[in-house]
LOFI-601133 format. One record per residue (C-alpha): y, x, z; residue in three letters; chain; residue number from 1. Coordinates in steps of 0.05 Angstrom, whole numbers, plus 5000, padded with zeros to 4 digits. Example, Ala and Ser with C-alpha at 12.3 -4.5 7.8 and 13.67 -1.06 7.14 Angstrom:
2
4910, 5246, 5156, Ala, A, 1
4979, 5273, 5143, Ser, A, 2
//
This chain:
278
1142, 7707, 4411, Unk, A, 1
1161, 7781, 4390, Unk, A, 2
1229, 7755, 4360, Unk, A, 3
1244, 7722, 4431, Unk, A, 4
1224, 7780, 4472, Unk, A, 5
1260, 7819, 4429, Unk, A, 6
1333, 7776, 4432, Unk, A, 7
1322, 7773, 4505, Unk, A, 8
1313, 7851, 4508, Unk, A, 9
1383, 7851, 4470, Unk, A, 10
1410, 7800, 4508, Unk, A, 11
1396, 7841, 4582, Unk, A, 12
1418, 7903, 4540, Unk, A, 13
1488, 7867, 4525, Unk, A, 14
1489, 7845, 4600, Unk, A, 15
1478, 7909, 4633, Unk, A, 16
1529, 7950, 4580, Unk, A, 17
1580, 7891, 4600, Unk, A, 18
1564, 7910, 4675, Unk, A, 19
1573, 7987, 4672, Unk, A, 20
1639, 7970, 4636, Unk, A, 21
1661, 7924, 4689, Unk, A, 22
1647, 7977, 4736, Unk, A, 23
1685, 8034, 4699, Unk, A, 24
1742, 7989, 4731, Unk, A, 25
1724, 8020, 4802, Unk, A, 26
1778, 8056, 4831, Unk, A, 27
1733, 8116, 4842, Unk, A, 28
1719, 8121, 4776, Unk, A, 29
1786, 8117, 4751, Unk, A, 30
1803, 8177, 4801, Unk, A, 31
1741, 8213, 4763, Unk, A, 32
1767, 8199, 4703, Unk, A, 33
1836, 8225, 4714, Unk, A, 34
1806, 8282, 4759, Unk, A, 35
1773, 8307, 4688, Unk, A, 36
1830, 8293, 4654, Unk, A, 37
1871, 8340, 4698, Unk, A, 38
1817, 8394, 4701, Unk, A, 39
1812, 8395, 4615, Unk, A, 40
1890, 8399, 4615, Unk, A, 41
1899, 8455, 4678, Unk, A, 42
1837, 8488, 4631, Unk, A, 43
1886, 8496, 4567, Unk, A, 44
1917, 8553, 4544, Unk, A, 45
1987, 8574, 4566, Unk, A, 46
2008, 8573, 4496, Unk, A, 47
1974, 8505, 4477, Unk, A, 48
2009, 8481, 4541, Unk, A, 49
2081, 8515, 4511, Unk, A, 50
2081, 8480, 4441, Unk, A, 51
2064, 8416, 4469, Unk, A, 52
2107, 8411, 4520, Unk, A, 53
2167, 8429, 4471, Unk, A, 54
2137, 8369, 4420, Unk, A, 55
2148, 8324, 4478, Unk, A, 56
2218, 8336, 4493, Unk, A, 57
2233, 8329, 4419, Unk, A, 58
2201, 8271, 4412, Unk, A, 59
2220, 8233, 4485, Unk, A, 60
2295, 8240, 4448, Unk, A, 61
2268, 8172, 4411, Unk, A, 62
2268, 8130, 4469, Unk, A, 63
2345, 8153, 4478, Unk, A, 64
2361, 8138, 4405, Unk, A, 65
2319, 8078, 4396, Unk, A, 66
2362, 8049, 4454, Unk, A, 67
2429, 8074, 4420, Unk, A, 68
2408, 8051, 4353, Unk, A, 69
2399, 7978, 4377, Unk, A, 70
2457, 7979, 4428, Unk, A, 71
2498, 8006, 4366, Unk, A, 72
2473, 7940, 4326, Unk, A, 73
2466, 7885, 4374, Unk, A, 74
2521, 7834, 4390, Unk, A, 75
2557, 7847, 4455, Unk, A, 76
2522, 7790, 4489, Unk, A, 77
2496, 7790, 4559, Unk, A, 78
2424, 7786, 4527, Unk, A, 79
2437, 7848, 4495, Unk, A, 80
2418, 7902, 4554, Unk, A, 81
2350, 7868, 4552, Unk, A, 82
2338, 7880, 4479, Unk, A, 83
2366, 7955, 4477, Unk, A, 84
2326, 7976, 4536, Unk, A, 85
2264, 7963, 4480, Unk, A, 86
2290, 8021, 4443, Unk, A, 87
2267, 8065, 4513, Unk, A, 88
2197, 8051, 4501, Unk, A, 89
2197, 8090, 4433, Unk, A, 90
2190, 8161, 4455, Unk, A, 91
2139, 8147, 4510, Unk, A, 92
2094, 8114, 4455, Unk, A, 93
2095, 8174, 4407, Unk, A, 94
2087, 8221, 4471, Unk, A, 95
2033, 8185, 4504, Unk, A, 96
1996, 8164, 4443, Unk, A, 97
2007, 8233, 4413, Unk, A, 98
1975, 8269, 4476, Unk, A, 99
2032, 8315, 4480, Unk, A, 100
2050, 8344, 4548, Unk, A, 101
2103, 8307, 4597, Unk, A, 102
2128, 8331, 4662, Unk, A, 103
2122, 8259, 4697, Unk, A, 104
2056, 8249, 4662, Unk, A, 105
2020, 8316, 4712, Unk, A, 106
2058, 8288, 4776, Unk, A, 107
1997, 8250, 4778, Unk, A, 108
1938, 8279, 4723, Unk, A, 109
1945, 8349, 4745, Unk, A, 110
1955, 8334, 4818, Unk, A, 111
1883, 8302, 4828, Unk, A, 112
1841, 8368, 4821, Unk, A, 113
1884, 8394, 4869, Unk, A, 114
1866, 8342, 4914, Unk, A, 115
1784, 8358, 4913, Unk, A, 116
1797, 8426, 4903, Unk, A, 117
1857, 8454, 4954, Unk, A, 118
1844, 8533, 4935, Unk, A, 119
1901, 8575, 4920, Unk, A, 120
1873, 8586, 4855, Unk, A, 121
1875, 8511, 4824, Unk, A, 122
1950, 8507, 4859, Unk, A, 123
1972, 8570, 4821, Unk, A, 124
1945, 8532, 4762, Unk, A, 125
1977, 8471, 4779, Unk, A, 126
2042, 8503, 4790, Unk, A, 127
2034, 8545, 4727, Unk, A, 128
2017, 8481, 4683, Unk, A, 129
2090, 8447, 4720, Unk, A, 130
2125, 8504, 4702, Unk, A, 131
2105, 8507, 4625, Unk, A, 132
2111, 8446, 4615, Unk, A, 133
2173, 8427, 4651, Unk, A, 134
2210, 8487, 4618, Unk, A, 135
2184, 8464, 4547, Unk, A, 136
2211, 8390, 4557, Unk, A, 137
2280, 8416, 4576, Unk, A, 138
2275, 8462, 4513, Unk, A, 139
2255, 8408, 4461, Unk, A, 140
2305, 8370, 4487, Unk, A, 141
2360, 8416, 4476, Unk, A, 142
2340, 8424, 4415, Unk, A, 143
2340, 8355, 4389, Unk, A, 144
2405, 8351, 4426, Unk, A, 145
2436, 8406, 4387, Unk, A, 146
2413, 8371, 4318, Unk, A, 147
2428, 8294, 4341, Unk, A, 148
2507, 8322, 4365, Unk, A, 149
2516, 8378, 4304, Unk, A, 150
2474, 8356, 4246, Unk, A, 151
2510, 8289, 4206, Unk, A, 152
2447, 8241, 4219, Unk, A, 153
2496, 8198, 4263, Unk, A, 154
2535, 8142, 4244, Unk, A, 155
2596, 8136, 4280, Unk, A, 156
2575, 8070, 4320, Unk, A, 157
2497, 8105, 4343, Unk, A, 158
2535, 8164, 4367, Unk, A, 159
2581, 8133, 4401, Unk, A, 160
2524, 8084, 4430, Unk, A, 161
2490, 8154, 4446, Unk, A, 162
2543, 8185, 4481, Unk, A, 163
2561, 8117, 4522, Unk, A, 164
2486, 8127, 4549, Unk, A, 165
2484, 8199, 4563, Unk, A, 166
2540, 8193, 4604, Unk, A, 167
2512, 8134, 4653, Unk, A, 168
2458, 8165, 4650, Unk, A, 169
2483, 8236, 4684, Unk, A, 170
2547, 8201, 4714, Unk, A, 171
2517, 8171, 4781, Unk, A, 172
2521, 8214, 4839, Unk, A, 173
2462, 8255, 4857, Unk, A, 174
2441, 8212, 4923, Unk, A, 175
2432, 8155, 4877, Unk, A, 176
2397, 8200, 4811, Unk, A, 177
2344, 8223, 4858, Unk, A, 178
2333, 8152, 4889, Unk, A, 179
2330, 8118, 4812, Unk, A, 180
2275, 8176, 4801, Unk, A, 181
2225, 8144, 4851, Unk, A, 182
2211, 8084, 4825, Unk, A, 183
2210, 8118, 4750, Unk, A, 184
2162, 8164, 4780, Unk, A, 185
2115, 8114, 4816, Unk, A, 186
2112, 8070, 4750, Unk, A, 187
2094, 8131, 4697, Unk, A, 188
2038, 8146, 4755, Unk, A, 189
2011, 8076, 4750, Unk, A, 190
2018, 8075, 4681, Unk, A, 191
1968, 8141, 4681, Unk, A, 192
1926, 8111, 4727, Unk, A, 193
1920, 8043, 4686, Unk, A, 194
1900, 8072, 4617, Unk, A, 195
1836, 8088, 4626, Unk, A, 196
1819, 8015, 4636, Unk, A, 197
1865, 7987, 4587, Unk, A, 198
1810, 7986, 4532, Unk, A, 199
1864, 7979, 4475, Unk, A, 200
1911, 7948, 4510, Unk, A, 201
1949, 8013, 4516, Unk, A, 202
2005, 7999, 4468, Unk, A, 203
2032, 7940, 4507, Unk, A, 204
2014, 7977, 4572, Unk, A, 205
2062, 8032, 4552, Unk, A, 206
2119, 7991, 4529, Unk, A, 207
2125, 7944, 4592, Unk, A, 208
2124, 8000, 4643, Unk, A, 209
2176, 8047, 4601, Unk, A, 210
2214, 7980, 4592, Unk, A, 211
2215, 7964, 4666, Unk, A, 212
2240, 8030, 4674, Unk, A, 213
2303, 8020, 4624, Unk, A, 214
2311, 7950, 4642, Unk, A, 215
2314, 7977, 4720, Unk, A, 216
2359, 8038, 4698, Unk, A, 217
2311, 8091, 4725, Unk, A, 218
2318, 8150, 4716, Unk, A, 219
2276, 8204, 4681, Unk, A, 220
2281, 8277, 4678, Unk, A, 221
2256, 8288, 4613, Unk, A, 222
2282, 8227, 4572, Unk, A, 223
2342, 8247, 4615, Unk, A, 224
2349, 8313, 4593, Unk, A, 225
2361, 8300, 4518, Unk, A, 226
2421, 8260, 4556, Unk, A, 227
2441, 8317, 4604, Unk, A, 228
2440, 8354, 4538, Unk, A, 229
2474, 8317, 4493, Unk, A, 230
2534, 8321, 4520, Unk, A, 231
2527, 8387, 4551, Unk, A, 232
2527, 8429, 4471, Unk, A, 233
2587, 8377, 4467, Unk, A, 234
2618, 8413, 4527, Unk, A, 235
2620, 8345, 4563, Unk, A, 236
2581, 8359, 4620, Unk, A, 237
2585, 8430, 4666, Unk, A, 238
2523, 8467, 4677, Unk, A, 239
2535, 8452, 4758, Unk, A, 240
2544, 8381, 4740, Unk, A, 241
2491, 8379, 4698, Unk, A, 242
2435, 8424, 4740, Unk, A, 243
2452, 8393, 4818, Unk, A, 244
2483, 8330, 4801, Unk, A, 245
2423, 8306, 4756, Unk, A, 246
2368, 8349, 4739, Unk, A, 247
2346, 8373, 4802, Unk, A, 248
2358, 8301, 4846, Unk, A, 249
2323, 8272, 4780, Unk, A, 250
2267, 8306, 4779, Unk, A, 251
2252, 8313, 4858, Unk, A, 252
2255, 8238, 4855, Unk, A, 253
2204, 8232, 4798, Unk, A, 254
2160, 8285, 4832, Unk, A, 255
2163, 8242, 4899, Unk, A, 256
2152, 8175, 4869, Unk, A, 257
2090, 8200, 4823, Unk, A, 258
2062, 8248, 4868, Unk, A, 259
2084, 8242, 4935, Unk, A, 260
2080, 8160, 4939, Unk, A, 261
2032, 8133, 4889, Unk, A, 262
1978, 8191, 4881, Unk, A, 263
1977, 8206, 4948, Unk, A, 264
1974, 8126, 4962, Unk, A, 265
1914, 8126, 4912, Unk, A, 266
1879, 8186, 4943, Unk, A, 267
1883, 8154, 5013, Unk, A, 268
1843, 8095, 4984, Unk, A, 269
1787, 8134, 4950, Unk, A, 270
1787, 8188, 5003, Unk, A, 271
1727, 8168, 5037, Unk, A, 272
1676, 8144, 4981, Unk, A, 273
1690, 8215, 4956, Unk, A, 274
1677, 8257, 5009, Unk, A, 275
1606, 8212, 5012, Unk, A, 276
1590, 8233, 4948, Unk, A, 277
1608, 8310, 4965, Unk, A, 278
//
């Protein structure tokens, strides 16, 4: 008798752990999961908030040249777009996994503090944190750009790939740059607001939404950037060009599609069962 009481103690003790995890799929507790999330990251230093951001746009240059590398080696078949856009979802797994800080990532994280909290103290943060870390992407990505276009690590075919890239990327006019950024925006939010339930699931996760971004040619303002300056050190691209014809329709069109259209969407939802709770 002890020895069945005691499996069926384990057995409700399984049940009930398998219950609270089904509820951790709750929208209000994803919301309090990235609400913490966005307080612990508007919480670090300046400086912590500098380095990583810089990390990040060195490292997003892999989803760039990861698509160059296997454009540069893949038969020119119509398949072939497909495949290459695969080579986009490198950076954004070393970024994500890594925990470094990306712009497009706080469109949402950062935001949702903001939301419970609407003093002009937690905006100055959250303006702050946008500001560091926006300014450290564009940095890191200059400075892989600088190496990638100057330093022989090359070959002839990858740069070429590289170049091809960079300029459809920054070629389109800026109507069209800013309306590409939406949907980029509105998937990187989902993908935020999706990992805390993906229970390791979060490798896949990440490569089919940065996919669907290259496959739809999206467009991103940091991966973008180590485009926008690629060819800019090359003297390809002119600083009026490059700053109102991409960068800033880019990266309105991220910060509408993650912030104004999908975190605001997600806030409307769980509005109400958290002003209950308040």
């Amino acid at each position: 008798m002890p020895d069945t009481e005691s499996h069926d103690l384990t057995e409700r003790a399984e049940e009930r752990t398998a219950v609270e995890e089904a509820a951790t799929l709750s929208p209000r507790l994803i919301f309090e999961a990235i609400r913490r999330n966005g307080e612990e990251e508007l919480e670090r230093p300046n400086r912590a908030l500098w380095f990583s951001g810089i990390a990040a746009g060195i490292l997003i240059s892999f989803s760039v040249l990861g698509e160059a590398l296997l454009r540069s080696k893949l038969p020119d078949a119509e398949w072939r777009y497909i495949v290459e856009n695969l080579g986009y979802t490198f950076g954004f797994l070393l970024v994500i996994l890594g925990r470094m800080q990306l712009f497009t990532e706080n469109t949402i994280t950062t935001v949702v503090p903001v939301l419970i909290d609407r003093s002009l103290e937690t905006v100055g943060r959250l303006a702050t944190l946008w500001g560091i870390v926006l300014v450290a992407n564009v940095i890191g990505a200059f400075a892989v750009a600088i190496f990638l276009a100057q330093a022989p690590v090359l070959g002839p075919d990858i740069f070429q790939a590289m170049t091809d890239l960079s300029h459809h990327a920054t070629g389109m006019p800026a109507w069209e740059g800013f309306a590409r950024g939406i949907p980029a925006g509105v998937l990187i939010a989902a993908l935020v607001w999706m990992l805390p339930t993906a229970k390791g699931s979060e490798v896949l996760l990440i490569v089919l939404f940065t996919w669907l971004i290259a496959l739809g040619d999206f467009t991103h303002i940091v991966a973008g950037s180590v485009e926008m300056a690629f060819l800019m050190v090359q003297g390809d691209l002119g600083l009026g060009q490059a700053l109102f014809g991409f960068f800033g329709p880019v990266l309105l069109g991220n910060v509408v599609g993650g912030t104004a259209i999908f975190t605001m969407l997600t806030w409307a939802q769980i509005q109400p069962e958290v002003e209950e709770m308040q």
